[in-house]
N, C-alpha and C positions, 0 to 999 in steps of 0.2 A: 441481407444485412447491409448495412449504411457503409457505403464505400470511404473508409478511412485513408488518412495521405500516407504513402509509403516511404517519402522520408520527411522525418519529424525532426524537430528542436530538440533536444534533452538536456536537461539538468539534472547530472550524477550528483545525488546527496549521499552518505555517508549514515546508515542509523536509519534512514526513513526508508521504509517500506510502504507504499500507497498501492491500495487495491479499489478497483473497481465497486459505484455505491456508497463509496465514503467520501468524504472534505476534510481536505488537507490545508490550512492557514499557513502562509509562508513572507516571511518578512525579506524581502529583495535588495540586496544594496552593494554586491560588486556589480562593475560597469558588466561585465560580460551578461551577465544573467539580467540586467536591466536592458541589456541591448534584447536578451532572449523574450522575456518577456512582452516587454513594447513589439517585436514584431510579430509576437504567437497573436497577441492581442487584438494588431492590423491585420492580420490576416484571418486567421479561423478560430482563433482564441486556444487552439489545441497543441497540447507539449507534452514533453515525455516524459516522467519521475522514474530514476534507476536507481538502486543502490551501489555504489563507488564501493570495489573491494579492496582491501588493504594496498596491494602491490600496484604501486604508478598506475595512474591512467587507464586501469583497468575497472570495467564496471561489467554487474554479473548480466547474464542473455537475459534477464525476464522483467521489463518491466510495465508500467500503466500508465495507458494514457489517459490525460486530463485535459478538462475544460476549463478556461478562467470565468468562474460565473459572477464574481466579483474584484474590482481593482480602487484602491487608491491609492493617492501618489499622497506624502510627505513633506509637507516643507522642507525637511534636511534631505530631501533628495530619493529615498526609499521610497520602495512600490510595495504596498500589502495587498496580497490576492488571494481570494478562495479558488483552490483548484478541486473543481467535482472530477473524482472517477469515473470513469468511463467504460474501457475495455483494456487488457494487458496485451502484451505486443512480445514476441520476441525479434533482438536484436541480429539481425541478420550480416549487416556491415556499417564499420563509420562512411559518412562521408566527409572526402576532405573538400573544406571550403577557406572560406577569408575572413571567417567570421570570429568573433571572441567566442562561441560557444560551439559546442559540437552539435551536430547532428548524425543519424543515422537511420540506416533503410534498413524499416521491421516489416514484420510478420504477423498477423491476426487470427490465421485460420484456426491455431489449435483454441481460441481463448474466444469462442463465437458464441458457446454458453452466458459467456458475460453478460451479453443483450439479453438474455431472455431469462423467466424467471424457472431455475431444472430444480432447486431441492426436492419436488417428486413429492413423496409422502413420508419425507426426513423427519424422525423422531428427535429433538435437540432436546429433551429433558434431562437424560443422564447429563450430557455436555454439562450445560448449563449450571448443575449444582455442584460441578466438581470448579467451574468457573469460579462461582460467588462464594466458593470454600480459598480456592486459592489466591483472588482478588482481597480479601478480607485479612489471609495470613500474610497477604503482601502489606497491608496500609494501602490499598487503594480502592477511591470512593465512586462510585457510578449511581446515576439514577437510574434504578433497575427498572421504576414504571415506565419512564421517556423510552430507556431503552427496548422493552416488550413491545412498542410499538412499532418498532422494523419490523421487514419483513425474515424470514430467515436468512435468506444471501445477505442484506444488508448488518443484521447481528454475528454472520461467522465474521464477515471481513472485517469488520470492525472491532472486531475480540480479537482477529490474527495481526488488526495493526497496533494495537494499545497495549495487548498483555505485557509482563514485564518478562518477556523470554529474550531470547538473543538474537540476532541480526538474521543468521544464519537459521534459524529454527523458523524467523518471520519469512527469510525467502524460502523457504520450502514451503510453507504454507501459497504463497504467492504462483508458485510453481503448480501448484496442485493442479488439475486440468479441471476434474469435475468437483460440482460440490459434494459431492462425498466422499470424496477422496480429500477435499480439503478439511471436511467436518472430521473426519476419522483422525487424521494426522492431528489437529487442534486437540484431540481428547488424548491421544497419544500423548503429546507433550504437555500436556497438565497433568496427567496421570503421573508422570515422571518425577514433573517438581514437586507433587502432593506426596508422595511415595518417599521421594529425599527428606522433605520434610520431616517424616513422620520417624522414620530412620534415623535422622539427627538429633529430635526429640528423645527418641529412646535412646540414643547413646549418652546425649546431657544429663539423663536421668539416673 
C-alpha cells in the first residue's frame, strides 16, 4: 500500500461525512482553513475531513483522507476545491503546533480495503430498491443511470454520504471496516426509516 503521512492537516466540519471514492466540493473562506488548504496544496495536496462532535473541540476517531484534485481561488478572497476520497484514517493523537488549524497523527491499517476493490460477489439489488423507495419518499432526485455506472464501493459510499439519515448513522457507516459490513448496516438503516414510515402512514390513516 502507498505510504500515506502520519500526521495530516484536518479540517473538522460538522454534518459532513466524506468517504473514500467520492468528491467533496468545499467553499473555503476562514483565514485558518485557507492557511490549511494553501499549504495541503504546497505540499502533497492531501488533508483530512472529520466530523466535529457536538461538545468543544472534540471530533469523532474516524475520518478520510483527501486529495485536492481541483482549486480555485475567488476574487473576494475564497478558495473552491474538489476533494477526492482517498483512504480513512483513524485519529490516533492531535498535534500541537502554531498553526491556525489542527493537525493530527492517524492510522491506516484497519482502512487498507479502501485501496482496493473487496465487494467480492456483493449482491446490492435488494439494497438498492429499498434506496430508490426511500430516496423518492424523501423528495430526493438522483440520476440512477449516471449513477449504475460506479462501481459497487464507489455507489455504497456515496449513498452512505448523501442519504438523508443522521450524522451519527453516516459515521457508523464511515466506521464500518469491510464493505459488507458497510453495505449491511446501510440496508439496516433504510429498512428502519422505510419501516417508520410505513408505521406512521398507518397511524395517519
Amino acid at each position: 500500500m502507498f505510504k500515506y503521512p502520519e500526521i495530516i492537516p484536518v479540517f473538522p466540519l460538522s454534518g459532513v461525512i466524506f468517504f473514500p471514492k467520492t468528491n467533496l466540493p468545499l467553499n473555503i473562506f476562514e483565514e485558518r482553513y485557507l492557511n490549511l488548504v494553501n499549504d495541503a496544496f504546497n505540499k502533497d495536496k492531501l488533508m483530512g475531513m472529520v466530523q466535529s462532535q457536538i461538545s468543544k473541540n472534540e471530533v469523532y476517531k474516524v475520518g478520510c483522507l483527501g486529495k485536492i484534485s481541483d482549486l480555485q481561488k475567488t476574487d473576494d478572497g475564497r478558495i473552491i476545491i474538489n476533494l477526492a476520497g482517498v483512504i480513512r484514517f483513524k485519529i490516533i493523537k492531535e498535534i500541537e503546533n502554531k498553526k491556525l488549524y489542527r493537525e493530527f497523527k492517524v492510522d491506516y491499517k484497519n482502512f487498507e480495503a479502501d485501496q482496493k476493490e473487496m465487494f467480492g460477489n456483493q449482491n446490492t439489488d435488494n439494497l438498492m430498491e429499498k434506496i430508490k423507495i426511500f430516496f423518492k419518499r424523501s423528495g430526493l432526485l438522483l440520476n440512477w443511470k449516471e449513477f449504475e455506472k460506479l462501481d459497487k464501493t464507489q455507489q455504497i459510499n456515496t449513498l452512505s454520504m448523501i442519504s438523508p439519515i443522521t450524522n451519527e448513522e453516516k459515521q457508523k457507516l464511515l466506521e464500518a471496516v469491510s464493505f459488507e459490513d458497510k453495505m449491511n448496516s446501510l440496508e439496516n438503516i433504510i429498512s428502519f426509516y422505510l419501516h417508520e414510515n410505513n408505521s406512521t402512514n398507518q397511524t395517519i390513516q
